[in-house]
C-alpha positions as CSV (number, residue, x, y, z in Angstrom):
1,X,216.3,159.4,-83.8
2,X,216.8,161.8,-80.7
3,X,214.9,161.6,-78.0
4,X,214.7,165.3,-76.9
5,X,212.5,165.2,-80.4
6,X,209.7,162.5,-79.2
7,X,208.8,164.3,-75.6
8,X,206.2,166.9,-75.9
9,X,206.9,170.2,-73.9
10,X,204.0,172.3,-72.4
11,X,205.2,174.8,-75.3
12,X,204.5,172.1,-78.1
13,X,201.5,171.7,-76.6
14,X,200.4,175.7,-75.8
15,X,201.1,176.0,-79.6
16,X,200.0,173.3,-81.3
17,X,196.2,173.4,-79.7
18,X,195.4,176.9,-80.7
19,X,192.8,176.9,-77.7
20,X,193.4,177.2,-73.6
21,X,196.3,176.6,-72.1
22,X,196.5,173.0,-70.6
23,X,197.9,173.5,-67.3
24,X,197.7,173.4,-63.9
25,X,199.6,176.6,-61.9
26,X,199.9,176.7,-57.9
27,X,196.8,179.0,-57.8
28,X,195.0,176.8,-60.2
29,X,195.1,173.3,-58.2
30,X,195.2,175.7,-54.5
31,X,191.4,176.5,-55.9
32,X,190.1,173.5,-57.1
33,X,191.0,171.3,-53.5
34,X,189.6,174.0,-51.6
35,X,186.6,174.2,-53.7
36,X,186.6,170.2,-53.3
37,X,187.0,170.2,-49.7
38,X,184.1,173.6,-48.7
39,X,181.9,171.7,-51.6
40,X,181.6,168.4,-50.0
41,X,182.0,169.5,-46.2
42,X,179.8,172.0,-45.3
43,X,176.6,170.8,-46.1
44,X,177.1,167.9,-44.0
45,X,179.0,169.5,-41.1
46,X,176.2,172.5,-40.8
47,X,173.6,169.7,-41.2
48,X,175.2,168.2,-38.3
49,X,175.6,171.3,-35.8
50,X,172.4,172.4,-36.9
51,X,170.8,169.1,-36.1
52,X,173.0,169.1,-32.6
53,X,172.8,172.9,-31.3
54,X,169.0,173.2,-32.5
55,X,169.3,176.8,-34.3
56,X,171.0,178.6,-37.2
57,X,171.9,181.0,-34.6
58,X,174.1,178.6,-32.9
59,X,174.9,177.2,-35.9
60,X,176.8,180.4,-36.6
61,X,178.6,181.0,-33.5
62,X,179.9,177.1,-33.8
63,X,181.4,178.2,-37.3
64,X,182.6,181.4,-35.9
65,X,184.4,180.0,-32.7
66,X,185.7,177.2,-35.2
67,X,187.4,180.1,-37.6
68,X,188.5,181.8,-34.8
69,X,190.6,178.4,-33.6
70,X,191.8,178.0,-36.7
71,X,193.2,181.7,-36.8
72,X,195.0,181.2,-33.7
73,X,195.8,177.7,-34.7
74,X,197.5,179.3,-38.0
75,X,199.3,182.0,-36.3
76,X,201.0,179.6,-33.6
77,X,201.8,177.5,-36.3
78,X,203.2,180.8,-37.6
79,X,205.1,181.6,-34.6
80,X,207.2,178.2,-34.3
81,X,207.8,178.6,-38.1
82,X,209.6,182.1,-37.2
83,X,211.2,180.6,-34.0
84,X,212.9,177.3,-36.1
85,X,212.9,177.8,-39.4
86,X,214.2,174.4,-40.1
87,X,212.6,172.2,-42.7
88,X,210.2,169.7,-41.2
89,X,207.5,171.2,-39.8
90,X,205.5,169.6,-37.1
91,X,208.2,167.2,-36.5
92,X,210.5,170.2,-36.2
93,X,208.8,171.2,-33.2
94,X,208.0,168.4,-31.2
95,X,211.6,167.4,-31.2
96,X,212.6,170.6,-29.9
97,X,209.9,170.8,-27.5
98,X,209.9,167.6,-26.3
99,X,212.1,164.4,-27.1
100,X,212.9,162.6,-31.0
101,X,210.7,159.9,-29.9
102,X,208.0,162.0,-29.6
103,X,208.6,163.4,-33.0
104,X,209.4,160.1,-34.4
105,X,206.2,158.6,-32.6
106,X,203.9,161.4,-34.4
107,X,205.7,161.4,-37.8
């Protein structure tokens, strides 16, 4: 008997159903953890500034301020990628910038 025969491929399985596709693309699986982690996370967090800063008014410049962080967080992380485009990431650049160690330390 061959083996190749017994192992189902996602075509075998897109053509034997006859209904949706079963399958996961990068989009797909992008959507559903960021739909996991804004679904669970921001009724606690806002319930939590809210409760803390005492108004939705402050409520929204806290979430502002905290995108606009995260922007510039993203476009730093942005920059280093550009200047050492090395495979590694965070470690990457706290080994340039400072010592292994440090990188090994963090990693």
């Amino acid at each position: 008997m061959n083996d190749r025969a017994a192992v189902a491929t996602p075509n075998d399985v897109k053509a034997s159903s006859g209904g949706l596709e079963q399958r996961l693309g990068l989009f797909d699986s992008t959507m559903i953890v960021a739909g996991i982690m804004i679904g669970s996370g921001i009724f606690i967090v806002s319930a939590e500034i809210a409760r803390d800063t005492g108004g939705s008014g402050w409520l929204l410049a806290v979430w502002g301020l905290a995108g606009v962080m995260t922007i510039l967080g993203a476009l730093s992380y942005a920059e280093l990628a550009a200047m050492m485009p090395h495979a590694g990431g965070q470690y990457v650049y706290l080994r340039e910038a400072y010592h292994p160690l440090v990188a090994f330390l963090f990693g």
